[in-house]
LOMI-185180 format. One record per residue (C-alpha): residue number from 1; x, y, z. Coordinates in nm, 4 decimals. Layout:
<lumbas>
num;px;py;pz
NUM;X;Y;Z
...
</lumbas>
This chain:
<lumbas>
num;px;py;pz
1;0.0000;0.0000;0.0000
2;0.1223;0.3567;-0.0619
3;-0.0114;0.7302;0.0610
4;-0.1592;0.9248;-0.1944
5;0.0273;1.0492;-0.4718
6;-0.1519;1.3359;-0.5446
7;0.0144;1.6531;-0.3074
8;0.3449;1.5283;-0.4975
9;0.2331;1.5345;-0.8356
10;0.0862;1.8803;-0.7581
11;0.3546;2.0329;-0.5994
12;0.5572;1.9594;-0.8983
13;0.2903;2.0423;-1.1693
14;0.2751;2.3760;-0.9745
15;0.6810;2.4013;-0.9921
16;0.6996;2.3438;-1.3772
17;0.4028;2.5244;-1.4485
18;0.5477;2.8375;-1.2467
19;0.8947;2.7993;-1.4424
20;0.6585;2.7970;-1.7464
21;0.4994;3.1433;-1.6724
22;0.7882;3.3260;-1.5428
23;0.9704;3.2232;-1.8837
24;0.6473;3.3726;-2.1155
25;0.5898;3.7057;-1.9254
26;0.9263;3.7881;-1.7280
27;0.8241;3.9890;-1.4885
28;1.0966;4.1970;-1.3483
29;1.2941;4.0863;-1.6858
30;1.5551;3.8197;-1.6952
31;1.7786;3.8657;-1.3582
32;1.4367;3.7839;-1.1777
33;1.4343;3.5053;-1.4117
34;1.7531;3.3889;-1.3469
35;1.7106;3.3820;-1.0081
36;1.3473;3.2249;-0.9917
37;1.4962;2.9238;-1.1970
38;1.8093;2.8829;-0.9963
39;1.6029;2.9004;-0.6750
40;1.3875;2.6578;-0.7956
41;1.6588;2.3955;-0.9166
42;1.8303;2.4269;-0.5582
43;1.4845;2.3799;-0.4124
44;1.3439;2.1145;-0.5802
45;1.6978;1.9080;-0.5683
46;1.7568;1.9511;-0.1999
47;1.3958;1.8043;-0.1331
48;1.4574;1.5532;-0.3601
49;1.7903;1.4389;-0.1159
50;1.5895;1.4910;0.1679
51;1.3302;1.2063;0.0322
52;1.5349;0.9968;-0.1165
53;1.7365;0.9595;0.2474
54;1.3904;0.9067;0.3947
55;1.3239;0.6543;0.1788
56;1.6655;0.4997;0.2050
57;1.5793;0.4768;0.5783
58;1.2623;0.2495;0.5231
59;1.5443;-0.0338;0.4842
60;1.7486;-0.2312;0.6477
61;2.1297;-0.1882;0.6699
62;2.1634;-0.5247;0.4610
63;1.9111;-0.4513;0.2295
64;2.0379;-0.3342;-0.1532
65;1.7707;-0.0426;-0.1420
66;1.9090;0.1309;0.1026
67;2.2459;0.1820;-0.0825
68;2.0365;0.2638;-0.4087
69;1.8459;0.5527;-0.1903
70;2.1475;0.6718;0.0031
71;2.3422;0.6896;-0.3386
72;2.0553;0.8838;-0.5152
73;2.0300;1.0921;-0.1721
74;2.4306;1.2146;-0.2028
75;2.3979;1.3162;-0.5314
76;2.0768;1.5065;-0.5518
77;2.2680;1.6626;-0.2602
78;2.5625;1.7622;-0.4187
79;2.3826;1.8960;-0.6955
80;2.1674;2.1266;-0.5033
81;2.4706;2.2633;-0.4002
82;2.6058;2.3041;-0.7257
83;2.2597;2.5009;-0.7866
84;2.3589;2.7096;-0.4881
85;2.6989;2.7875;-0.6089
86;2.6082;2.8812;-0.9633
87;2.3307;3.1127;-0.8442
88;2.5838;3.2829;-0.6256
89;2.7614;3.3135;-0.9331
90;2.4934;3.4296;-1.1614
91;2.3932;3.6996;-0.9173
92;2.7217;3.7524;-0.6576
93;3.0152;3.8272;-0.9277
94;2.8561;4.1290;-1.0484
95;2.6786;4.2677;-1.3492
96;2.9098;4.1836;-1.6777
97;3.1332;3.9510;-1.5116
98;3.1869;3.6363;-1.6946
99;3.1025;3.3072;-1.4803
100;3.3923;3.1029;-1.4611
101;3.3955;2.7476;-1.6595
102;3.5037;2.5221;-1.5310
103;3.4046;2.6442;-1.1867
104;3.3778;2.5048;-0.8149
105;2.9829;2.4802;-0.9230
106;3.0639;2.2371;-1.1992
107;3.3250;2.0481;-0.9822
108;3.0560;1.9624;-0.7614
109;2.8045;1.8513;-0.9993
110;3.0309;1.6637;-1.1806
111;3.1252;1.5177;-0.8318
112;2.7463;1.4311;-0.7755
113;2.6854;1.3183;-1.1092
114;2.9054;0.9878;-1.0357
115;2.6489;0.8663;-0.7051
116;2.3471;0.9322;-0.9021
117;2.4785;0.7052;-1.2039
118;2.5643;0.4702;-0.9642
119;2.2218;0.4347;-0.7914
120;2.0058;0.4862;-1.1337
121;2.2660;0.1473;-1.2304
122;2.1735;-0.0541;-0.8630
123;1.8453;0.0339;-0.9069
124;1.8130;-0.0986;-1.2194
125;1.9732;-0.3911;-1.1245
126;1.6840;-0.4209;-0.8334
127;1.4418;-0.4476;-1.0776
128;1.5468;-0.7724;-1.1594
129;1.5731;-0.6697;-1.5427
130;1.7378;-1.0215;-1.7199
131;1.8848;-0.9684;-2.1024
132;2.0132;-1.2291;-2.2934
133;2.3598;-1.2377;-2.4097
134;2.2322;-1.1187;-2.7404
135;2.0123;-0.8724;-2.6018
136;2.3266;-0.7404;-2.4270
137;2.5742;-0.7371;-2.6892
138;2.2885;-0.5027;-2.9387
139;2.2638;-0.2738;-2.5795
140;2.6550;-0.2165;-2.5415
141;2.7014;-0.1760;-2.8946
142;2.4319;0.0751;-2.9086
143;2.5217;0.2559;-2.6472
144;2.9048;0.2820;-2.8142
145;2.7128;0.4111;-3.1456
146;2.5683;0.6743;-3.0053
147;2.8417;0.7867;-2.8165
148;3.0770;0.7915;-3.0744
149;2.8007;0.9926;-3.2602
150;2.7573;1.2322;-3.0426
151;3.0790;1.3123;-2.9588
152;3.2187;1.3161;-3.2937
153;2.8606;1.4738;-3.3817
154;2.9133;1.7322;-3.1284
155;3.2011;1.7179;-2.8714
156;3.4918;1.7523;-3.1201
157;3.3640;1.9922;-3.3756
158;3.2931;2.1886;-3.0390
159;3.6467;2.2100;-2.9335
160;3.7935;2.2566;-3.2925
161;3.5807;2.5404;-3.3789
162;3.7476;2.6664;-2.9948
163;4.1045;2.7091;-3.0908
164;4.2930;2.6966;-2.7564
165;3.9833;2.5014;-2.5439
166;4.1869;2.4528;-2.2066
167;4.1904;2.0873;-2.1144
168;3.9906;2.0613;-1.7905
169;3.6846;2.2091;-2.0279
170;3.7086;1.9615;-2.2716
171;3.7794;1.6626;-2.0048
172;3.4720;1.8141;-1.8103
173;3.2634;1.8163;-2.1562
174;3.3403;1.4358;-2.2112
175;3.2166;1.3606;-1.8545
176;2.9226;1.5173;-1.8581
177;2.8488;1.3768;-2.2128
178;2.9265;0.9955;-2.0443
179;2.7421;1.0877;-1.7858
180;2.4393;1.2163;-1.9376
181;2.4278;0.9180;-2.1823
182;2.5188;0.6454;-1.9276
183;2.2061;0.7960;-1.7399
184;1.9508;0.7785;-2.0268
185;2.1012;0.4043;-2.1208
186;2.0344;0.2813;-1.8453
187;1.6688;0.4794;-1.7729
188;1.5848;0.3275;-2.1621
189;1.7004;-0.0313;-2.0039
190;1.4449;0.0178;-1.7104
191;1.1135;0.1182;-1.8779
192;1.0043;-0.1885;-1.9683
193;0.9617;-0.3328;-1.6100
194;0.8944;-0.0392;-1.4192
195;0.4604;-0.0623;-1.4490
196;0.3622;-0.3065;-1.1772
197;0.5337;-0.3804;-0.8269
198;0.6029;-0.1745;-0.5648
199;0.9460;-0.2345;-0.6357
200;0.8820;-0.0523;-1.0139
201;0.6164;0.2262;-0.9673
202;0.8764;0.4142;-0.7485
203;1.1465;0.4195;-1.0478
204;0.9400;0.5480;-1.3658
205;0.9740;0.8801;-1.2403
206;1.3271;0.8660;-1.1704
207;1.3847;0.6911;-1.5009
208;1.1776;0.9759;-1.6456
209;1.3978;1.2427;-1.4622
210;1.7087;1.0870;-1.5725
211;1.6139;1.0857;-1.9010
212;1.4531;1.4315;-1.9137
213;1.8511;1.5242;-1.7172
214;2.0456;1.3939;-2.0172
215;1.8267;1.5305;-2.3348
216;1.8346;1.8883;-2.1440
217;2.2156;1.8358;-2.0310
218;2.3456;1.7410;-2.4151
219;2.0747;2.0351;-2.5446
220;2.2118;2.3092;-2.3389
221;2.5871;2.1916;-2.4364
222;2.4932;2.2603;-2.8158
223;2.2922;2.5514;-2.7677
224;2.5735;2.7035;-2.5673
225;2.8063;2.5671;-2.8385
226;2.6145;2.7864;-3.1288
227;2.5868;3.0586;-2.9046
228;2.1555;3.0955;-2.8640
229;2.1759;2.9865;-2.4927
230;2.0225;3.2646;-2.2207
231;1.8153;3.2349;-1.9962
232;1.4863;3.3682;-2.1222
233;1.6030;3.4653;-2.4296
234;1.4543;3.2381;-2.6957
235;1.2222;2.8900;-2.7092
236;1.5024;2.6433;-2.6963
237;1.6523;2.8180;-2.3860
238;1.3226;2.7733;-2.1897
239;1.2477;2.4651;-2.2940
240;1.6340;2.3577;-2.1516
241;1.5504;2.5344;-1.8346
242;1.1685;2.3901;-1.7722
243;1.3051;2.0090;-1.8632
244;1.5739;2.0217;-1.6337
245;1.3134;2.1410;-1.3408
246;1.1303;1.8932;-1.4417
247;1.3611;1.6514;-1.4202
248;1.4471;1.7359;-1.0816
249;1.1169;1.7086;-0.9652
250;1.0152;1.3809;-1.1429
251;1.3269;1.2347;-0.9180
252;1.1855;1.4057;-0.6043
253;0.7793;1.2425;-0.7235
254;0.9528;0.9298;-0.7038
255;1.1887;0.9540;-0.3861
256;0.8669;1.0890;-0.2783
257;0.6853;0.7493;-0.3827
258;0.8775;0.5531;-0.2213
259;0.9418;0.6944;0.1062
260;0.5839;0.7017;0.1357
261;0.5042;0.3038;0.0732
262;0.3682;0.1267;0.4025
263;0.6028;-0.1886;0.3041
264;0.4737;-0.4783;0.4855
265;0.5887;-0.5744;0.8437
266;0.8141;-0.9065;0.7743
267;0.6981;-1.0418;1.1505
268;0.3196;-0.9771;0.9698
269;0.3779;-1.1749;0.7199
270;0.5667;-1.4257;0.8641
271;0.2301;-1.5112;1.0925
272;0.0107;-1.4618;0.7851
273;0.2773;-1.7498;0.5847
274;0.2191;-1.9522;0.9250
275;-0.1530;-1.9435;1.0060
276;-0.2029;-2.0330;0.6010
277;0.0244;-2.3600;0.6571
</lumbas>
C-alpha cells in the first residue's frame, strides 16, 4: 500500500508550471528570471535528497535499497549545491562579469553526477531486469554508437571550432556527455519493467527524470556551443531550463513514492505465511 500520490504530483505540476509562466511574461525581466529558476533547481533538488534519504531509511542496513536511496540521496545533494553555487555566481560576481567554466559549481556537480549514475545502475539492477547475451551485446554496442556519434557529432567539432579550449573544459565536456548518456542508457534499459510492483512504480519517475537530465544536459551543451543559450532569451533556452526542473522534480515524485510506501511488516507476514500452513 502507498499514501496518496496526489500533493506530490501537484507540488511539482505547480513548480513546472510556475517555471513555465515566469519564462512567457518575465516579470521583473531576466535577472528575476535567473534567479526564480536557480532558486527553484536548488529547491526542488535539496527536497529531492531529503526524500530519497527518507526513503533509504525504510530499509534495512543489509538490504540493496538502502544503498540505491542513500546513493541517489548524495547526489541530488551535491547537486543542489552546485545550484547554490552557480546562483551565487549568476547573481554575486557582479553585473558583466563572466562566470567562470570550469568552476567550483561544476566540480561539484560533476562530483554528484558519479552517485546518481551509480544508484540509477543498482536500481536498475533491483528491478530484476534479465537480457540475454544477445540482447546485451545489441545494448553495449548501441550505447558505443551513439556515443561515438555524439561526440564526434558534437564534442569535437565543439572544441575545434574553440582554438585553444583549455583541457579541464574539454575533459569536463566528455564527462558530462558519459554521464548524461550512461544515465539515459540505463533509464531506456528500465522502462520496460517499471509498471507493476512496488518495487517498479517508485522508479518510472526517476527513469523519467534521468532521461529528461540527459536530453536537457546534451541540449544546453549545443545551444551554448552555437551561441543561442540565455536564460529567457529564446524557445530552446526555456524549454532547456523547464526540462531540467522537471527533471528534478520527477526524481523528487519518485523519492517521494517511495518513502511514502507502508512496506509490509516481515513479523506480519511471517504469521500470515504460518496461520495459512
Amino acid at each position: 500500500m502507498r499514501e496518496s500520490l496526489w500533493p506530490a504530483r501537484i507540488a511539482a505540476i505547480g513548480a513546472v508550471a510556475t517555471l513555465i509562466v515566469l519564462n512567457a511574461f518575465q516579470p521583473g525581466g531576466a535577472a528575476v528570471l535567473e534567479l526564480a529558476s536557480d532558486g527553484l533547481y536548488a529547491a526542488t533538488a535539496l527536497l529531492g535528497a531529503v526524500l530519497a534519504f527518507l526513503a533509504a531509511s525504510r530499509f534495512d542496513r543489509q538490504v540493496p535499497q538502502r544503498r540505491v536511496w542513500s546513493l541517489l540521496g548524495i547526489g541530488l545533494l551535491l547537486w543542489a549545491l552546485a545550484e547554490l553555487m552557480w546562483t551565487y555566481y549568476q547573481i554575486g560576481v557582479g553585473v558583466g562579469v563572466d562566470v567562470p567554466y570550469p568552476s567550483p559549481a561544476d566540480i561539484v556537480w560533476a562530483v554528484g553526477t558519479a552517485p546518481l549514475v551509480l544508484g540509477v545502475f543498482l536500481g536498475h539492477r533491483s528491478l530484476g531486469v534479465r537480457l540475454s547475451p544477445r540482447q546485451r551485446l545489441a545494448a553495449t554496442g548501441a550505447y558505443a554508437i551513439l556515443l561515438t556519434l555524439l561526440a564526434g557529432g558534437l564534442l569535437v567539432p565543439m572544441f575545434f571550432s574553440q582554438p585553444g579550449v583549455p583541457w579541464a573544459e574539454a575533459l569536463l565536456g566528455v564527462y558530462y556527455l558519459i554521464g548524461d548518456l550512461t544515465l539515459a542508457f540505463i533509464a531506456t534499459l528500465s522502462l520496460g519493467v517499471l509498471w507493476d510492483g512496488l518495487v517498479g512504480r517508485p522508479w518510472l519517475p526517476i527513469v523519467i527524470g534521468a532521461l529528461l537530465f540527459a536530453l536537457s544536459d546534451t541540449a544546453f551543451t549545443y545551444a551554448v556551443w552555437i551561441g543561442v543559450y540565455s536564460t529567457g532569451a529564446n524557445l530552446l533556452s526555456a524549454a532547456i531550463d523547464v526540462s531540467s526542473l522537471a527533471a528534478y522534480t520527477a526524481i523528487a515524485v519518485g523519492a517521494y513514492r517511495q518513502a511514502s510506501l507502508r512496506l509490509p511488516n516481515p513479523t506480519d507476514l511471517h504469521k500470515a505465511s504460518a496461520s495459512r500452513a
